[in-house]
N, C-alpha and C positions, 0 to 999 in steps of 0.2 A: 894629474889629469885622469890615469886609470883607476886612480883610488873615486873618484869625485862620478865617474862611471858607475863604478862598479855599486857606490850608494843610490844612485837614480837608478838603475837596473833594481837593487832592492826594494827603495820605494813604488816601484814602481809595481812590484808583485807583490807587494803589501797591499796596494790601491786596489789592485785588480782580485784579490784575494777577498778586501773588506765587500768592494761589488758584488762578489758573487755568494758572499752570505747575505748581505742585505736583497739583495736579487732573489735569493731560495727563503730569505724570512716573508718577505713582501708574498712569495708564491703561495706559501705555505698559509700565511693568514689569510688570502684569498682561498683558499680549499676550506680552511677550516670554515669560513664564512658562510660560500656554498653548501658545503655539506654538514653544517654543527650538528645535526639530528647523528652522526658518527661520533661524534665529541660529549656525549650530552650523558651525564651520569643518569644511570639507573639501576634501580634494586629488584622491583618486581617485576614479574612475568606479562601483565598486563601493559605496563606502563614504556616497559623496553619494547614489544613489539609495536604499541602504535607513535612510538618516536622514531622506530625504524620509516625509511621510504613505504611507501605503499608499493601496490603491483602497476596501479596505472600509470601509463606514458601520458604525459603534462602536456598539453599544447596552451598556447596566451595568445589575446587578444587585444586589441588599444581601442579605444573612441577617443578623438581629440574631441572636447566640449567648449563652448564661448562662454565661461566660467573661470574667474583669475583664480580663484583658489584651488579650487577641482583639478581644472587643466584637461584632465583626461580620466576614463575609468579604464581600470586594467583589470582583464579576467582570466584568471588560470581556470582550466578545466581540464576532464579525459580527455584525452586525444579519441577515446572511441565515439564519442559524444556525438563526430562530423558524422558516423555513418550507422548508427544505432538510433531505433525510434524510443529508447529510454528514457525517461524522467529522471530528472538530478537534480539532488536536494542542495541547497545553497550555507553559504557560511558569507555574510557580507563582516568586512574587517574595520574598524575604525582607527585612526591612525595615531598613535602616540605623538608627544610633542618633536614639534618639528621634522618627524619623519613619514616624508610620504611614501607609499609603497609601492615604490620603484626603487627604494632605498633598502628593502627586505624580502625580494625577491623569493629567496630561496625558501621564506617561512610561508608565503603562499605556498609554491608548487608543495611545499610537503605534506599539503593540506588537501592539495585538489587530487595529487596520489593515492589518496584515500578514497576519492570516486565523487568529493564533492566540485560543486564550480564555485570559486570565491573570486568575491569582488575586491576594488579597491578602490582608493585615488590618492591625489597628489595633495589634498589638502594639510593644511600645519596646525591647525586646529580645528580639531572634530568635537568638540568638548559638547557641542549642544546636539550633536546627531544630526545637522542637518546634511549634514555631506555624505555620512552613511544613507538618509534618505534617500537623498538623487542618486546613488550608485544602485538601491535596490529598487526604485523608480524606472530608471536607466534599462535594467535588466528586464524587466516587465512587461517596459515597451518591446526591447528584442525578442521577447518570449512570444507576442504579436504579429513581429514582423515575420512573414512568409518569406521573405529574401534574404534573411541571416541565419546564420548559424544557430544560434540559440531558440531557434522558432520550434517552440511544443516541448524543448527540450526543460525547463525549469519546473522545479518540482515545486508548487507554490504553496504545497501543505508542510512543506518540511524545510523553512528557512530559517536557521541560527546568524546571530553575529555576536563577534568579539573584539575585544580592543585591549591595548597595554597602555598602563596611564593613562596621560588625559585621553587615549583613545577609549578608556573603564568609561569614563565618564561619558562619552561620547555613546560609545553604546548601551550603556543605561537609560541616557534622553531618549538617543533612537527608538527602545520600546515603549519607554512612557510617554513621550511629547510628540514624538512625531506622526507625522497622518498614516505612515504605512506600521505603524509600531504594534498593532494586535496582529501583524501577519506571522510575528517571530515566534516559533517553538522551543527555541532554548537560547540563554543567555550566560555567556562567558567573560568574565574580565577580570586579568594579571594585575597586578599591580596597582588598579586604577586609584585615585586620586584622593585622598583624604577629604571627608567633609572641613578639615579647619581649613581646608585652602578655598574652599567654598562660601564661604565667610565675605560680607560686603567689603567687609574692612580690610581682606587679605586679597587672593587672588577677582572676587567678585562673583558675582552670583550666576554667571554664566559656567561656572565650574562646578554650582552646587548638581544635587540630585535628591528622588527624591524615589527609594528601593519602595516604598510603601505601597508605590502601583503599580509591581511586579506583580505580572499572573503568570509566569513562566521559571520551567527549569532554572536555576540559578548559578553558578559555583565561580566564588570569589576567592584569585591565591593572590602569592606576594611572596617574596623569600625574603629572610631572615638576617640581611645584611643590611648595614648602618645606613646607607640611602632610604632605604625604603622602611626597613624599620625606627630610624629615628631615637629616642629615649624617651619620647615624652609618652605618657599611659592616659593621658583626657584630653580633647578638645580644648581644653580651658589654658594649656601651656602655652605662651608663645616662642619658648625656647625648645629644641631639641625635636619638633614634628618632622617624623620622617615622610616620604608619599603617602607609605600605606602601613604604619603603622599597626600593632597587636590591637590595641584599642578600637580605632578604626576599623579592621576587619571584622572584628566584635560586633562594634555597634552596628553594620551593615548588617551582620547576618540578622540582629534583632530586629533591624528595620524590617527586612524579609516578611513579607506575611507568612505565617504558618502553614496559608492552605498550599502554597507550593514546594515540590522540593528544591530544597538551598544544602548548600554545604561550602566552607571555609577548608585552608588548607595554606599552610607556609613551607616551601620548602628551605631547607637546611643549606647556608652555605653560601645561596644565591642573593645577588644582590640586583637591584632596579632595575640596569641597563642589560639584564639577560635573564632577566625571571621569562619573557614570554618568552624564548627557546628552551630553557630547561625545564618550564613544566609541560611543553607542546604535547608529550606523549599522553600525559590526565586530559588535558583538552583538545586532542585528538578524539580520545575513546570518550568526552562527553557527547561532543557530537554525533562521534558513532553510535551511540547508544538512541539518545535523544530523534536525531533526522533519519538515521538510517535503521533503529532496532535491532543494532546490534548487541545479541547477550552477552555475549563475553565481553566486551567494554562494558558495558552494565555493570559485572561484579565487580569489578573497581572503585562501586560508588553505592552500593545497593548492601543496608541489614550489617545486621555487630560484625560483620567479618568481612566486611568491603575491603577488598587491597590495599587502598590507599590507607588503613587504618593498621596493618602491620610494615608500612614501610617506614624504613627509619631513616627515610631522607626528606621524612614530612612530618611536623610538629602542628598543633594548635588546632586539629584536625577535629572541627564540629559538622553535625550533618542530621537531617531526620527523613534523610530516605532510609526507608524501608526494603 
């Protein structure tokens, strides 16, 4: 009987032992989550301060919307925003698959810490930009209304949007096809979605695009890991297509028309499901550059000695900004 004790007293601090590691892993992954912009490999000078938090305090906002998909638009901003007659420049976000952003919480606020107000919503596919629309539609109106917050405060000459995967695609259409889409002054998108998945025959032509009526800043990344890179080198494979593929980033940039600045970019190491946090810092400082003029994120991307072009945690690096 005290031997048969003395084993359940064991197991028993074994149980409670295994608890409180899974209890501190559980803790620990939720930290890392919140704060990845701590966790996020970086090489140069540029690209580690704007992955860093910004100085501004974050405050968020909800509209519930009579939209199944939508649901609601979610907006980080300054916090100084409530009490400042300032203008703020916008980043609206399109949503990757299956993830609405309320699921990425922390990759807004690191964004609006930088001084912009980004939007969102709850939709699972954005792939045609029309849910980025309503979200900077949404905004527009509140920019109108005398009775909210947001009234006078949006800067409507300086609005960017971005997206990761089908959310690339998503804010691609959003410039080209949708009715607010000449308001945009720079364009961002990780990962976004290979033309072969665009294809009638494969995913369907609500996931095509089409870069050619691009009139705006550009910069398309994607890292270097078997999701997203895939094996296959043409359109023409049906084995081996990754998301966003070498080829595919290629062929985008040519899509590009010339008269605007474009630039490509893979980083090393990184694979699909965390490309848009570990390049945050480059699409931080494009925004900065682009919406806000800021120089120093400029040389990041600007003439034969842009940053981005001696970092070596970034391969396939083409661009004709000057």
């Amino acid at each position: 009987m005290k031997i048969l004790k003395t084993i359940l007293k064991i197991l028993s601090i074994i149980a409670i032992i295994i608890a409180l590691l899974l209890a501190g892993l559980f803790a620990f992954a939720k930290y890392k989550n919140t704060h990845y912009y701590k966790f996020t490999q970086t090489e140069q000078p540029i690209e580690k301060r704007y992955t860093e938090l910004g100085e501004e305090k974050v405050s968020f906002a909800e509209y519930k919307v009579d939209d199944a998909a939508i649901q609601k638009h979610e907006i980080w901003y300054p916090a100084d925003l409530e009490k400042e007659d300032d203008l703020y420049p916008v980043v609206v976000i399109a949503n990757g698959s299956g993830t609405p952003a309320s699921g990425y919480p922390a990759f807004f606020e690191h964004l609006a810490s930088w001084g912009f107000i980004v939007v969102g919503n709850e939709d699972h596919n954005s792939r045609t930009g029309a849910s980025a629309e309503a979200s900077l539609e949404f905004l527009l109106k509140l920019n109108e209304d005398s009775s909210n917050i947001f009234y006078g405060k949006v800067d409507t000459q300086h609005i960017g949007i971005g997206g990761h995967s089908q959310g690339g695609v998503g804010a691609i259409n959003a410039v080209t096809s949708q009715p607010h889409g000449n308001m945009y002054k720079a364009l961002y998108a990780v990962s976004p979605t290979s033309p072969y998945w665009g294809q009638k025959n494969v995913f369907g032509a609500e996931w095509s695009y089409d870069l050619s009526k691009i009139h705006i800043p550009t910069f398309l990344t994607a890292g270097t890991g078997g999701f997203d890179a895939g094996t296959a080198d043409n359109i023409s494979l049906k084995e081996g297509q990754g998301i966003t593929p070498l080829w595919a980033l290629q062929a985008n940039y040519e899509a590009l028309p010339n008269s605007v600045q474009k630039m490509i970019a893979r980083k090393t190491g990184i694979d699909h499901g965390d490309s848009y946090l570990a390049i945050d810092g480059y699409m931080t400082a494009w925004f900065m550059w682009h919406l806000k003029g800021n120089t120093e994120a400029a040389e990041a991307f600007k003439g034969s000695d842009a940053e981005i072009l001696h970092n070596s945690l970034y391969q396939d690096v083409k661009s004709n900004i000057q």
